[in-house]
C-alpha positions in Angstrom: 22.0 12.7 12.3 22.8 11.6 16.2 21.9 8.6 17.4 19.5 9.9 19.4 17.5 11.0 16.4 17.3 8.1 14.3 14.6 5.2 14.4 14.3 1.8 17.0 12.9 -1.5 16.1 9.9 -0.7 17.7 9.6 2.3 15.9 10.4 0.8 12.3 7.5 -2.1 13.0 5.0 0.1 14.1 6.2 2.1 10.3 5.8 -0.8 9.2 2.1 -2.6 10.5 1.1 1.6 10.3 1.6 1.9 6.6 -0.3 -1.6 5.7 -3.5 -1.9 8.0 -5.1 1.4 6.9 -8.6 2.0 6.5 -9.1 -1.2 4.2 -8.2 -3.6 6.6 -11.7 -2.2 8.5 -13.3 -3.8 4.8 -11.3 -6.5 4.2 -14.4 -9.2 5.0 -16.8 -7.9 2.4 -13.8 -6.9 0.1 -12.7 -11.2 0.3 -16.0 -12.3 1.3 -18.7 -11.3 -0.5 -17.8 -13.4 -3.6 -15.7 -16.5 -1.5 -16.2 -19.1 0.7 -13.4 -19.8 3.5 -11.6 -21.9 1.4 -11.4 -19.8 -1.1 -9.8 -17.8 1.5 -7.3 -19.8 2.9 -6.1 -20.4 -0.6 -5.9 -16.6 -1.6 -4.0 -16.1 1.9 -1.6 -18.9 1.4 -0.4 -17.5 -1.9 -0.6 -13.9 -0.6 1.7 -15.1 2.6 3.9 -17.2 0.7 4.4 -14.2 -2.3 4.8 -11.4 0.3 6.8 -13.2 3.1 9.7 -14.2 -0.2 9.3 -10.1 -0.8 9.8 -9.4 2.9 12.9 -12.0 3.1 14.1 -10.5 -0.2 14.0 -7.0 1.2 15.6 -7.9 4.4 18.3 -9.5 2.8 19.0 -7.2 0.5 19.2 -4.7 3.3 22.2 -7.1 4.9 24.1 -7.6 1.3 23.6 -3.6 0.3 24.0 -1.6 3.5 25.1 1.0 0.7 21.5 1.5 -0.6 19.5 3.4 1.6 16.6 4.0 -0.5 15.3 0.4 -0.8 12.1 0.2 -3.0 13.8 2.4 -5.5 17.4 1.5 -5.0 17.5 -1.6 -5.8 15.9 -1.3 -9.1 18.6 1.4 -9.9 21.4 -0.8 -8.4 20.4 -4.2 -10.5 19.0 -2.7 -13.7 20.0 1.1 -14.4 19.1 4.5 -13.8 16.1 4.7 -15.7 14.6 1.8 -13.9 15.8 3.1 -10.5 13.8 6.7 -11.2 10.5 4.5 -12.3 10.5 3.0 -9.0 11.3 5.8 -7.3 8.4 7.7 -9.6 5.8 5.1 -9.4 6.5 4.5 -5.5 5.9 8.1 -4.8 2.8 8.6 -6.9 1.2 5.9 -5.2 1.8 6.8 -1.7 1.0 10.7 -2.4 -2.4 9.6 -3.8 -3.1 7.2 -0.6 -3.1 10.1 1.1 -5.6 11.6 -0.7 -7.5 8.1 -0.2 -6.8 8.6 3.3 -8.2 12.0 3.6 -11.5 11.5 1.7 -12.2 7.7 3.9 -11.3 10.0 7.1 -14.1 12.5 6.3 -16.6 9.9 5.7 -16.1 8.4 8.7 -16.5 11.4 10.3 -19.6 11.9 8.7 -21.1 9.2 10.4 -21.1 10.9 13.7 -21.5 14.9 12.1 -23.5 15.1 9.2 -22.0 17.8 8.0 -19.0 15.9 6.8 -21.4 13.2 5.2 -19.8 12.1 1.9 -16.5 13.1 2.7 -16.5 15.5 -0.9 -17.9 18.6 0.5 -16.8 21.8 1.1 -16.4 21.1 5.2 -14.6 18.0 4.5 -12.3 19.5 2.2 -11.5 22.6 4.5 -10.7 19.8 7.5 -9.3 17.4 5.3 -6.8 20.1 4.4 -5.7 21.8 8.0 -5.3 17.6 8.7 -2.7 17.8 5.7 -1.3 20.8 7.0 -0.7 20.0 10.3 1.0 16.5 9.4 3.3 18.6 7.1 4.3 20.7 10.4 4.4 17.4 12.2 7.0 16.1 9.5 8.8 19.2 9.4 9.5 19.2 13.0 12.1 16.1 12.8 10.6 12.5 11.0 11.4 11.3 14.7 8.8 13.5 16.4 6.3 12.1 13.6 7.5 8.3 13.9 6.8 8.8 17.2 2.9 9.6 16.9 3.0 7.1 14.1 4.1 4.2 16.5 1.1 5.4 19.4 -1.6 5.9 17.0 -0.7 2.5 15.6 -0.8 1.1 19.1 -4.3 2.8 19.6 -6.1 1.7 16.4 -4.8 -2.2 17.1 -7.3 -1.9 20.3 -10.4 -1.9 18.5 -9.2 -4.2 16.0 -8.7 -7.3 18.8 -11.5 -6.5 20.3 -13.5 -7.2 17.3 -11.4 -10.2 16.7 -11.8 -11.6 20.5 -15.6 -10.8 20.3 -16.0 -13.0 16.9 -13.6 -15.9 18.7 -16.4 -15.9 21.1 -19.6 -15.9 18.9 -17.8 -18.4 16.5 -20.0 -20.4 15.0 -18.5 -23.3 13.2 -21.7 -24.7 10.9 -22.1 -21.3 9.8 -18.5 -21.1 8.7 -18.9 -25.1 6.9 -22.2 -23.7 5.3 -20.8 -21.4 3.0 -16.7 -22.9 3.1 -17.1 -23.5 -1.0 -19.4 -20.4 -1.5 -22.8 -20.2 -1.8 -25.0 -19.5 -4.7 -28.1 -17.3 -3.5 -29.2 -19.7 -0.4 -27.2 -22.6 -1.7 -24.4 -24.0 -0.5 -22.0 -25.7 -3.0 -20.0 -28.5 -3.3 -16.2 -28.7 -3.6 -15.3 -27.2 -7.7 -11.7 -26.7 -8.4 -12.5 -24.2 -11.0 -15.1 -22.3 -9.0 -13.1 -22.5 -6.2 -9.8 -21.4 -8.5 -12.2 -18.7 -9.5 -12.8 -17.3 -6.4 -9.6 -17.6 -5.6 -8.7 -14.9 -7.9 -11.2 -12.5 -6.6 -9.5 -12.1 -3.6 -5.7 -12.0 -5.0 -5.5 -8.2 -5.7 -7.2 -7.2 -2.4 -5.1 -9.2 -0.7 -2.0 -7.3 -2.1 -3.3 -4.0 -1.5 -4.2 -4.9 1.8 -0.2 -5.2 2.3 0.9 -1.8 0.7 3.7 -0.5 3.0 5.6 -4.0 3.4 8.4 -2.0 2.8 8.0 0.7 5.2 11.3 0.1 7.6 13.4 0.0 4.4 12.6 2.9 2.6 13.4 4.5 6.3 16.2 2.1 6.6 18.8 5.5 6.6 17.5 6.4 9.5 17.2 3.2 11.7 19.1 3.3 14.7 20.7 -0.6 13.9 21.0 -1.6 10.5 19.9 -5.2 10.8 16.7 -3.4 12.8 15.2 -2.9 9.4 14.7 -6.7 8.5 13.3 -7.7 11.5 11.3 -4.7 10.9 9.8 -6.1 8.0 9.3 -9.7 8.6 7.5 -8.9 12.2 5.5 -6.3 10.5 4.6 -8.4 7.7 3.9 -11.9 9.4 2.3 -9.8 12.4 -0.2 -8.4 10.0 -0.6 -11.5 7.9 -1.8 -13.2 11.1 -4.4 -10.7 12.1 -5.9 -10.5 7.9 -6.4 -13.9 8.2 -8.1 -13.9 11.8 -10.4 -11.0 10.7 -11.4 -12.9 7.1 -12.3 -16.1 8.3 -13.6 -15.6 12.1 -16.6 -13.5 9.9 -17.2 -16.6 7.8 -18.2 -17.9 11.1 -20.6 -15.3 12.8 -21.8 -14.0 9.0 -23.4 -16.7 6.6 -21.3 -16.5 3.5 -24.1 -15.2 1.1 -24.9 -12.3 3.0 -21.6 -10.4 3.5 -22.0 -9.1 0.4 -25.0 -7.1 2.1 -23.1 -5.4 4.5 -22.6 -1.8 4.4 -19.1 -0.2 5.1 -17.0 -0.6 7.0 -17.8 -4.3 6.9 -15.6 -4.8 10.3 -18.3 -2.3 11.6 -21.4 -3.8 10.4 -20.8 -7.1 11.7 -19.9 -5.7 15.0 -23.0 -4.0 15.5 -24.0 -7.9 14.6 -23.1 -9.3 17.3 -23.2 -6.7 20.2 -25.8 -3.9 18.6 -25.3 -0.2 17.4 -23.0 0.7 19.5 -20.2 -1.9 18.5 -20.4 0.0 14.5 -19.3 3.2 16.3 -16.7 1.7 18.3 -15.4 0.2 15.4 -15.7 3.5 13.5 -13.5 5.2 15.9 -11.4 2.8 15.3 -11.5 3.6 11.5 -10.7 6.9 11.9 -7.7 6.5 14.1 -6.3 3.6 11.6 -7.1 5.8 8.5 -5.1 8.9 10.7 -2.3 6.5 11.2 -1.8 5.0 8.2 -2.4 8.9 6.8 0.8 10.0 8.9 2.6 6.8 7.9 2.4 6.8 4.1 3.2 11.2 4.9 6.4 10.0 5.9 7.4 7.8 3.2 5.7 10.1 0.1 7.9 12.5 1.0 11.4 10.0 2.1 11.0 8.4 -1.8 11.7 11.6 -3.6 14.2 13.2 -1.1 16.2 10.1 -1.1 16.1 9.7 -4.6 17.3 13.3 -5.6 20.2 12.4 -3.1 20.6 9.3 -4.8 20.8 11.9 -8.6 17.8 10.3 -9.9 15.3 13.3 -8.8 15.9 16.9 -9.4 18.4 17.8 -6.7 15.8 20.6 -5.1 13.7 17.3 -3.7 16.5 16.1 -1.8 17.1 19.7 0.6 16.4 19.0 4.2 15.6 21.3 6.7 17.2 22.0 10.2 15.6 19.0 11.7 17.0 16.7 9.0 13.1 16.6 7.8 12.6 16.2 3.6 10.7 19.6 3.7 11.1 20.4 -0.1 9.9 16.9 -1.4 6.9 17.3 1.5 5.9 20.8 0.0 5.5 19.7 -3.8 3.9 16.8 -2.5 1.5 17.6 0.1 1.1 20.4 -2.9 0.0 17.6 -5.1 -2.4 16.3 -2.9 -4.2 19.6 -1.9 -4.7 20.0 -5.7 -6.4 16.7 -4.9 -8.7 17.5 -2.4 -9.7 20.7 -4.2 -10.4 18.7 -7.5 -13.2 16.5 -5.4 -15.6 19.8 -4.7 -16.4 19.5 -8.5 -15.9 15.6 -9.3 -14.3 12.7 -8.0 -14.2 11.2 -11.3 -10.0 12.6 -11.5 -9.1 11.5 -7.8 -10.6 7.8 -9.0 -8.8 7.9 -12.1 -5.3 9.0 -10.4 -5.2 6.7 -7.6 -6.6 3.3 -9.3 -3.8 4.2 -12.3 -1.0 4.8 -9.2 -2.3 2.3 -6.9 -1.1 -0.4 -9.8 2.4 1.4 -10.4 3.1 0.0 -6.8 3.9 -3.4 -8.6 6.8 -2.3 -10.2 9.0 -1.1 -7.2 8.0 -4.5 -6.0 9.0 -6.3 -8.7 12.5 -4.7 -9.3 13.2 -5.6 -5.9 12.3 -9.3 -6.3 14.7 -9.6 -9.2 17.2 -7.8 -7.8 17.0 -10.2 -4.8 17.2 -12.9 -7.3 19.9 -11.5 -9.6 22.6 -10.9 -6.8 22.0 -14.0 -5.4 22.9 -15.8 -9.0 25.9 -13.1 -9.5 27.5 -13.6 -5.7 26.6 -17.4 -5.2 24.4 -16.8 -2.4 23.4 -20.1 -0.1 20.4 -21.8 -2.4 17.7 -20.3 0.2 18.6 -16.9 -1.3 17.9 -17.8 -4.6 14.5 -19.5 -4.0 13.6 -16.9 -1.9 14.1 -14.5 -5.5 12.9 -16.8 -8.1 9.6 -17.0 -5.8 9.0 -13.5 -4.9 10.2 -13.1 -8.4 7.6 -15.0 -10.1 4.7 -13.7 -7.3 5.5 -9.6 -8.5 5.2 -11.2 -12.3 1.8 -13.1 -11.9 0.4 -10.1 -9.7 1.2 -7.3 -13.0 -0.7 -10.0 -15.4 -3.2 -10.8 -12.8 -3.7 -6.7 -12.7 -5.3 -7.5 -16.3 -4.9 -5.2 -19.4 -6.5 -2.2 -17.8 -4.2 -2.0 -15.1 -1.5 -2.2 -17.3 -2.1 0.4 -19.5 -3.1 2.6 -16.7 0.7 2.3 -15.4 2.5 2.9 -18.9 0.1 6.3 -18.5 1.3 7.3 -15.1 5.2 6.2 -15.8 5.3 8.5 -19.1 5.6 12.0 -17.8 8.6 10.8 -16.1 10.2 10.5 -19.4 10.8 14.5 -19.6 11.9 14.6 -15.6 14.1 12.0 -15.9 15.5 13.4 -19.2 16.5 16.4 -17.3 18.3 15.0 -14.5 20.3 13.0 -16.6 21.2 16.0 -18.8 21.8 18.1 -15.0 24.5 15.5 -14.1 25.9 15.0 -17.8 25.2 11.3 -18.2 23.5 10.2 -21.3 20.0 8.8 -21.7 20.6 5.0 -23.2 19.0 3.0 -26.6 17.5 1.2 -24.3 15.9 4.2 -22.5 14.8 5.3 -25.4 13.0 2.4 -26.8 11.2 2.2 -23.5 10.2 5.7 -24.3 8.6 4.5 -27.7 6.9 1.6 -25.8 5.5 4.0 -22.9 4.6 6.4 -25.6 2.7 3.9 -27.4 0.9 2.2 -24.4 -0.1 5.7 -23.2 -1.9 6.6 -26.7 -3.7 3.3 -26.6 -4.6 4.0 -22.8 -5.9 7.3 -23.9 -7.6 6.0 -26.4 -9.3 3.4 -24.4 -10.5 5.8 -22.1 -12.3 8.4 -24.9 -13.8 5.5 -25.9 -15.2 4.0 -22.9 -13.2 0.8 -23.3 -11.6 1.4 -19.6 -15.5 1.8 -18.0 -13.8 2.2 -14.6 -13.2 5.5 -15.8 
């Protein structure tokens, strides 16, 4: 691939802050604060920042020690702990993007349907029929050279940050600071409470896992990191994504707890960012922010395109996928692994004219598997550093982000868990197969993750039948 062709910093940033503030980021103050106060907050941002900013460092180190691995997420899990590891990754990592897009596509349609009725709902038969020529067209857009669809990434990404500091300038303005003090340690009913370490612990915790899915994408520049124009672009990529994004959740979180009274964001419809806009300035703010909705939710859409489709292309280059993923076309585009899964999610789209009950099931169980690739990538940060003597930065940096991914899978709870063993044990048979395509043997310790997969998936299965996972 020329030069010309390949990715710039700005490029890889806007990949970056693209793939993480999505449509969520639009939610984000009743997602935190309907159930925290502003300390609470701070707390579940400082733990966030810390955890993720270790993850970022890890990744962009990792990227400087292993210029060889050029599928990131998924590489490094193969590189530190074995094939089968490396294709779990790579398997939960695409899963989880391929059924964001199908998030994408239904939260695009609903927004819509605040200005057409027709598309009210976002599960009808006109959202569906848009919904898909959207899908289709991205696929041509991909198909044409990732490039050309970087490109649009990194102006739509541009374009939905507008609206965003807007709102955020407009609450610096209307700030008020006794209404933020009012509810800083929550508020029962009309209440306002005291400090509580346990309470406030507790509330804590309510805002940990929407804080991590809130950054989703982190790792945008390094799954693209074969394509980057400079190697060490990719890094910088990801720290100036992550921190840039970091600074704005916090702004939009706590700014709210200041122009909103703590016990009454819970009453705000969705988009939260919309309702307290029309707040301040009246009706019209909630459709400017709305626009702004829909040209996040199109960005992030083309973003997390790009990398469903990069995962399984590099990874059958990489002989961990079936080797048909990993064709490109003339453009150097990863047409095959685009067509099975933008296949995957029309399947999707179609499923939500009868029920939506299998599109929540799918993306709460791969929205979890995202942990893993995460995970793998903190303790392979923290492994190499131990095996090459690495500075003692290096090996903080991996024992924290290390012990961060940990905490987040047990913080996930039972459910979560069990949803993930579900999702990882189809793989079994794929993997199975490309291991027998190249001649190398599937491991003991393969196989008794098989048996523990196996089992977790019956007593998943089992939970659900039963109504013991009421989620579902």
């Amino acid at each position: 691939m020329g030069n010309d062709k390949k990715l710039s910093l700005f490029a890889l940033v806007a990949m970056v802050v693209g793939s993480m503030i999505g449509g969520g980021a639009f939610n984000l103050i009743s997602d935190m604060g309907a159930h925290s106060g502003g300390l609470s907050i701070i707390i579940g941002w400082i733990i966030t920042g810390i955890g993720m900013i270790t993850l970022g460092l890890s990744l962009q180190n990792l990227t400087r020690v292993r210029p060889d691995l050029h599928g990131g997420i998924y590489s490094y899990a193969k590189a530190g702990f074995g094939d089968y590891m490396g294709f779990n990754a790579a398997w939960g990592y695409w899963f989880s993007t391929l059924l964001g897009n199908v998030a994408y596509g239904t939260l695009l349609m609903t927004a819509l349907g605040t200005f057409i009725p027709m598309f009210k709902g976002g599960h009808n038969v006109p959202s569906i029929i848009l919904a898909s020529i959207l899908l289709w067209s991205v696929f041509v857009l991909i198909s044409r050279g990732v490039k050309n669809a970087a490109f649009v990434n990194m102006v739509v990404t541009i374009a939905k940050l507008i609206p965003i500091f807007v709102f955020i300038i407009t609450m610096i303005v209307v700030f008020n600071f006794d209404t933020f003090m009012t509810g800083f340690y929550g508020m029962t009913g009309n209440a306002q409470k005291s400090f509580n370490f346990f309470d406030t612990m507790t509330q804590v915790k309510s805002t940990m896992m929407v804080t991590v899915w809130a950054f989703l994408g982190v790792e945008g520049a390094v799954v693209f990191s074969s394509r980057a124009k400079k190697r060490s672009d990719v890094g910088k990529a990801t720290i100036i994504g992550l921190v840039s994004v970091l600074i704005i959740y916090i702004l939009i979180t706590l700014l709210a707890q200041g122009v909103i009274i703590q016990n009454k964001i819970a009453d705000l419809s969705n988009p939260s960012m919309a309702a307290v806009m029309a707040h301040i300035v009246g009706p019209w703010g909630a459709h400017f922010i709305n626009i702004g909705l829909m040209i996040s939710v199109i960005g992030a859409w083309l973003g997390w395109s790009l990398l469903s489709a990069e995962v399984p292309n590099l990874a059958a280059k990489d002989d961990i996928f079936p080797e048909w993923f990993g064709r490109d076309n003339r453009n150097n585009a990863p047409v095959n692994a685009m067509l099975v899964t933008f296949l995957i999610i029309q399947a999707f789209f179609i499923t939500l004219l009868f029920t939506d009950k299998a599109y929540k099931f799918a993306f709460s169980l791969a929205s979890s598997a995202v942990l893993l690739p995460y995970a793998f990538s903190a303790f392979y940060q923290l492994k190499y550093s131990v095996q090459h003597q690495l500075s003692i930065t290096q090996k903080v940096i991996g024992a924290i982000a290390s012990v961060y991914s940990v905490w987040l899978i047990f913080a996930a709870g039972m459910e979560y868990l069990l949803l993930t063993m579900m999702l990882f044990f189809p793989g079994i048979f794929v993997y199975r197969r490309v291991q027998q395509t190249h001649n190398r043997s599937v491991t003991g310790v393969d196989k008794a993750v098989f048996v523990v997969l196996g089992i977790f998936t019956l007593i998943g299965a089992y939970f659900i039948v039963t109504g013991n996972i009421e989620s579902f």
